[in-house]
C-alpha positions in Angstrom: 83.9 125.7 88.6 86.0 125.4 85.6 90.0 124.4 85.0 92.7 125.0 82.9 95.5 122.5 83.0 98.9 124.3 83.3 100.9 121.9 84.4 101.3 118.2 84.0 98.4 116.1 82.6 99.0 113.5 79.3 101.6 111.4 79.9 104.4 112.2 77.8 105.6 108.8 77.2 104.8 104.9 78.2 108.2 105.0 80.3 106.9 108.1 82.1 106.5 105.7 85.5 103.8 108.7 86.9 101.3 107.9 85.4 98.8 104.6 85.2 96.4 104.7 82.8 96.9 108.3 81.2 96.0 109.8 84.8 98.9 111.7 85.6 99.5 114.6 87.8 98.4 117.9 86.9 98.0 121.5 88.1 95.3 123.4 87.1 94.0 127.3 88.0 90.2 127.3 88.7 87.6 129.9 87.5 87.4 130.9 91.3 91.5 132.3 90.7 92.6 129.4 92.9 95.2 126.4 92.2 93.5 122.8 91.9 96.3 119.7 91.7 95.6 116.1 90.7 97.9 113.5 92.2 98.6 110.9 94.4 96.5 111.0 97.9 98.7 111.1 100.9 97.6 109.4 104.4 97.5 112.8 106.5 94.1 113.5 108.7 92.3 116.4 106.8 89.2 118.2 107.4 85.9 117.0 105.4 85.8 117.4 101.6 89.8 117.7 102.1 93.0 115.6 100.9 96.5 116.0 100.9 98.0 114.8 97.5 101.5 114.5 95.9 102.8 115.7 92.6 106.2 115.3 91.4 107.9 118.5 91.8 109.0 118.8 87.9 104.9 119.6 87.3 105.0 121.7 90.4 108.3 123.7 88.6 106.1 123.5 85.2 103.2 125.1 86.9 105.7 127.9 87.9 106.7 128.9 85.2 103.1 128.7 83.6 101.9 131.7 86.1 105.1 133.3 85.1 106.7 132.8 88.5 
């Protein structure tokens, strides 16, 4: 399966405070036509090969507007 970033990714500066190590959140559409995001994992019982993860809702917004929504 292959991404596309549309949303987040690179931190834009060392006082962004998301991001540790130049892993920052990101949004990204799949090859499949489906929505992949990169973030934080959240404690919240999923099923196998599942997780619940966080993303600051400025990348969310950005991810938007990418799709043209």
């Amino acid at each position: 399966m292959e991404l596309r970033l549309i949303a987040g990714g690179p931190c834009r500066s060392e006082e962004d405070g998301e991001c540790v190590e130049d892993d920052c959140p990101g949004v990204y559409v799949t090859s499949r036509g489906t929505i992949a995001v990169q973030g934080e994992r959240v404690s919240c019982p999923t099923p196998d090969g599942e997780a619940v993860v966080e993303i600051p809702e400025r990348v969310l917004r950005e991810a938007f507007s990418a799709l043209g929504w």
